[in-house]
C-alpha positions in Angstrom: 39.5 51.9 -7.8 41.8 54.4 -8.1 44.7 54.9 -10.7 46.9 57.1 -12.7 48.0 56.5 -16.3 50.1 58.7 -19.1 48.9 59.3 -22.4 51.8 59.4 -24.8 50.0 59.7 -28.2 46.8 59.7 -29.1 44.6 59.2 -32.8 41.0 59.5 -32.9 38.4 58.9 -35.8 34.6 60.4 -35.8 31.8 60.1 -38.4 30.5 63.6 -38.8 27.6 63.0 -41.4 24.3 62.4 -39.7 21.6 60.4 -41.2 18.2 59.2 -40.3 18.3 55.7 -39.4 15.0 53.4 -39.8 13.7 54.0 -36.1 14.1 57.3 -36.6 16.8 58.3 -34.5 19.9 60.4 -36.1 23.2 58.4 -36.2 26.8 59.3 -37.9 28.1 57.2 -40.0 31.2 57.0 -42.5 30.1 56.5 -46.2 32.6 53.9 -47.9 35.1 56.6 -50.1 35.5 58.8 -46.2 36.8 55.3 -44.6 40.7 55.5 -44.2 42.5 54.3 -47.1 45.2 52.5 -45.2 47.7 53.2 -47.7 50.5 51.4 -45.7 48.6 47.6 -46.2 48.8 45.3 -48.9 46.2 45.3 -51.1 44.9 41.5 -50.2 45.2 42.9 -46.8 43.0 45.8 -47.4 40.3 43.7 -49.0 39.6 41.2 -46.0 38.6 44.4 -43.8 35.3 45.6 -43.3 34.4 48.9 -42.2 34.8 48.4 -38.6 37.7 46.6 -39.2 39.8 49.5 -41.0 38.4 51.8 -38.6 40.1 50.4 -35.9 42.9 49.3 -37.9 43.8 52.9 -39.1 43.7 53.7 -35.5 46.0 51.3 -34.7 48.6 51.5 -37.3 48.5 55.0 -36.9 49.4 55.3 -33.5 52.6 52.9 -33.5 54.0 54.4 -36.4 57.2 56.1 -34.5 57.3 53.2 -32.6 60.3 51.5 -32.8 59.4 48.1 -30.2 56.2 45.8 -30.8 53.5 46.9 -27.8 51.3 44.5 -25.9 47.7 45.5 -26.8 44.1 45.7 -25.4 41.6 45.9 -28.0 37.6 46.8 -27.4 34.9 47.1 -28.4 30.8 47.4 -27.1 29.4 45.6 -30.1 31.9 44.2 -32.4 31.6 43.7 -36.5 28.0 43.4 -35.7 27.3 44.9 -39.2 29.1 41.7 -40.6 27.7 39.2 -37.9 23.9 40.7 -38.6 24.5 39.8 -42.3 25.5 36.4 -41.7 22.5 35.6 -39.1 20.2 37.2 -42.0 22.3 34.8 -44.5 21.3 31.6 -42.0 17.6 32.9 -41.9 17.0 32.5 -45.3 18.8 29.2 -45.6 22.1 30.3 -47.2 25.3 29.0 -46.9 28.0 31.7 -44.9 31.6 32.0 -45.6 34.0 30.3 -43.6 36.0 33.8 -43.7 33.6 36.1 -43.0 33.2 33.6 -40.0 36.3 33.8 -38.8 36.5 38.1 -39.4 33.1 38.2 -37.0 34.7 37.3 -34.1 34.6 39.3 -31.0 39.3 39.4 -31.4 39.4 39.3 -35.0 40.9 43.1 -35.1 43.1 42.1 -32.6 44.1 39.3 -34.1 44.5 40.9 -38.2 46.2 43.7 -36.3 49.2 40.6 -34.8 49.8 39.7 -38.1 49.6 42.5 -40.1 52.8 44.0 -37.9 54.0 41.0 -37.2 53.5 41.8 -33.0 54.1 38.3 -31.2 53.2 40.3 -28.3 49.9 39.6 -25.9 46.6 40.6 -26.9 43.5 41.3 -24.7 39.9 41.9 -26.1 37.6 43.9 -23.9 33.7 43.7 -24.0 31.5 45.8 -21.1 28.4 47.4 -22.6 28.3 51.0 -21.6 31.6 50.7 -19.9 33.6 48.8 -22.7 36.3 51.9 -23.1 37.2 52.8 -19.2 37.1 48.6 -18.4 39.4 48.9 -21.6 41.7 51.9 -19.7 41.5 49.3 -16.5 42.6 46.6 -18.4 45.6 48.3 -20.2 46.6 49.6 -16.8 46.8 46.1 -15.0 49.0 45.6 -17.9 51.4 48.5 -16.9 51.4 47.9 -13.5 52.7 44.5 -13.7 55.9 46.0 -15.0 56.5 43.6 -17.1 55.7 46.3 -20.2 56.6 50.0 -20.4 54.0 50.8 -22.8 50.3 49.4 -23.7 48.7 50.1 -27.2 45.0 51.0 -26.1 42.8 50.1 -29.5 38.6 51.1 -29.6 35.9 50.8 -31.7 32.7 51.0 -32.3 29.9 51.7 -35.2 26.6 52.4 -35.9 23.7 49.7 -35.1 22.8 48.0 -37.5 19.0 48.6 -38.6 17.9 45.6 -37.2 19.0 46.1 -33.9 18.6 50.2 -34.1 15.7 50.3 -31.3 17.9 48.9 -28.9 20.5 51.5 -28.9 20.9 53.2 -25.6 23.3 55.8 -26.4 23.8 58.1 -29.9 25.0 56.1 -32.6 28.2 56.8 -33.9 31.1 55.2 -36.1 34.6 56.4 -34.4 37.8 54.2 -33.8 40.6 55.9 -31.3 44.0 54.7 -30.5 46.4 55.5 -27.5 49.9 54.5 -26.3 49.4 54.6 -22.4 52.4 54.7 -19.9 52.2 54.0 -16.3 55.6 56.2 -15.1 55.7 60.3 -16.6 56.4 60.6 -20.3 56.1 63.8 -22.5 51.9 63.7 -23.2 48.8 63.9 -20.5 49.1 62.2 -17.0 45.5 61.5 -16.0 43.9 60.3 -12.4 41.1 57.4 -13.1 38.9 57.3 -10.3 35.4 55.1 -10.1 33.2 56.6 -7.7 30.0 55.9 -6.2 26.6 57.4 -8.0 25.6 59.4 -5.0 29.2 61.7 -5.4 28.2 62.6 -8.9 25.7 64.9 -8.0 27.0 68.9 -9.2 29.8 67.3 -11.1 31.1 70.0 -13.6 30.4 67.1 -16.6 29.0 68.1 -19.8 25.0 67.9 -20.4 25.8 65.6 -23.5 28.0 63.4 -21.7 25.5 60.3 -20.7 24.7 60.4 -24.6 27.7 60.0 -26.3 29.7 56.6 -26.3 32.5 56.9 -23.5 35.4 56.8 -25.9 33.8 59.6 -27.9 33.2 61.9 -24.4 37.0 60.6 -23.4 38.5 62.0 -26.3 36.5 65.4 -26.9 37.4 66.1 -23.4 40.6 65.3 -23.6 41.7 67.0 -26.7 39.9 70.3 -25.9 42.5 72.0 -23.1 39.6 74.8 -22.6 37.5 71.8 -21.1 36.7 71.6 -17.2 39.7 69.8 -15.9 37.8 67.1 -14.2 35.3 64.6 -16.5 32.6 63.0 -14.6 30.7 60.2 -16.8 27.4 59.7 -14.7 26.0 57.1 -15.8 28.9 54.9 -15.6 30.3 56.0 -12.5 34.3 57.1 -13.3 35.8 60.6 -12.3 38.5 61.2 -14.5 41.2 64.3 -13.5 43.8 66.0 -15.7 47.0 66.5 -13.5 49.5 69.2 -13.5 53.2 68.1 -14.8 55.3 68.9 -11.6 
C-alpha cells in the first residue's frame, strides 16, 4: 500500500500534566477548567459532551472554521468514551438503572454523529476503530475517500484519552488525552504533501524513527513529527509497520 495525501490544515490538542495513575504508570491528562471551552456551541450543546467528546469536537470545529463547503468526514478513535462506557458498566454492576442518553453518547460514532448536527453536515460519516493502528487505518480510510473523486477534501477527526483506572494495566502504549484534526486533499494545495507507505517489519531495521516512537499513540508521533520541520524527513512507526515521507513541493 502505497499513497500520497495533502495536508491543508491541521489542529492538534495534548495533555501536558502527568499524573500517577493507580497501576503506577504516569499518564497526561486534561483537568476539567484546561478542556476547550467551545465557545462557538450552545450552551445545551456544551452540556451533553463529555471530555472526550469536546476534545474531539474542539478539534473538529476548529479545523472547518474557514471552510466555506460541508466536508465528508472519517472520525477515530482506539478506545472511544470509554471513561463514560466504564461508568455505565460500573452503574449495571451495582444494579443501577443507566441513562438512556448517556447510552446513546457511548457509542463507538456518537462524535461523529453530535459533530453532523451540531454543523448541520448532511454529508457521509465513517468511524474508524484498529487498536494500535486506529489513526494511519483512519489516514487509509480518508484517502479511499479522496480517491474516489467524488470529494475534494476529507475532514480527518482523532481521539483518544487516558484509560480508565480499571482497565489502566492493559494499556500498551503511554497514556495520553489529545484530540487532532486535519483537512486532507488528494491533488496539491498550499500545506504538506506526504507519501504513506506500509512496509514489511524486516525493512524497518536502521530506520531514522525516534526512540519514543513505539510509545507514544500514533496520532501523537504523527503530529510531533509533522509540526517539527527540524525532524528527520522520513517517520518510520515500527511497531505498526507504515513509512511515512515528507515531499518536496516541485
Amino acid at each position: 500500500m502505497d499513497f500520497c495525501v495533502n495536508i491543508k490544515n491541521i489542529i492538534i490538542i495534548e495533555a501536558q500534566s502527568s499524573v500517577v495513575n493507580v497501576e503506577g504508570f504516569q499518564e497526561k491528562s486534561f483537568i476539567k477548567a484546561d478542556l476547550p471551552k467551545l465557545a462557538v456551541l450552545k450552551p445545551m450543546q456544551r452540556r451533553r459532551l463529555s471530555p472526550f467528546a469536546k476534545l474531539a469536537m474542539h478539534c473538529a470545529l476548529d479545523v472547518i472554521k474557514d471552510e466555506t463547503q460541508a466536508l465528508v468526514s472519517v472520525f477515530s478513535s482506539r478506545h472511544g468514551d470509554l471513561h463514560k462506557t466504564s461508568t455505565m458498566l460500573h452503574d449495571l454492576a451495582l444494579g443501577e438503572d443507566i441513562s438512556p442518553t448517556a447510552f446513546s453518547l457511548s457509542v463507538h460514532n456518537a462524535i461523529a454523529g453530535l459533530f453532523t448536527i451540531f454543523t448541520q453536515n448532511r454529508q457521509a460519516s465513517t468511524t474508524v476503530s484498529a487498536g494500535q493502528d486506529t489513526f494511519m487505518m483512519a489516514l487509509v480510510e480518508a484517502y479511499i475517500r479522496l480517491k474516489t473523486g467524488q470529494h475534494e477534501q476529507v475532514l480527518l477527526v482523532h481521539c483518544d484519552q487516558a484509560l480508565p483506572s480499571p482497565y489502566a494495566h492493559y494499556a500498551d502504549e503511554l497514556q495520553i488525552d489529545h484530540g487532532v484534526a486535519l483537512i486532507l486533499t488528494k491533488d496539491d494545495f498550499t500545506g504538506q504533501r506526504l507519501s504513506i507507505k506500509r512496509v514489511n517489519s524486516g525493512s524497518l531495521t536502521g530506520s531514522p524513527a525516534d526512540d519514543n516512537v513505539m510509545e507514544l499513540p500514533q496520532a501523537i508521533s504523527f503530529c510531533r513529527w509533522l509540526n517539527e520541520p527540524s525532524k528527520p524527513k522520513t517517520l518510520m512507526m515500527p511497531g505498526h509497520q507504515w513509512k511515512i515521507d515528507r515531499l518536496c513541493d516541485e
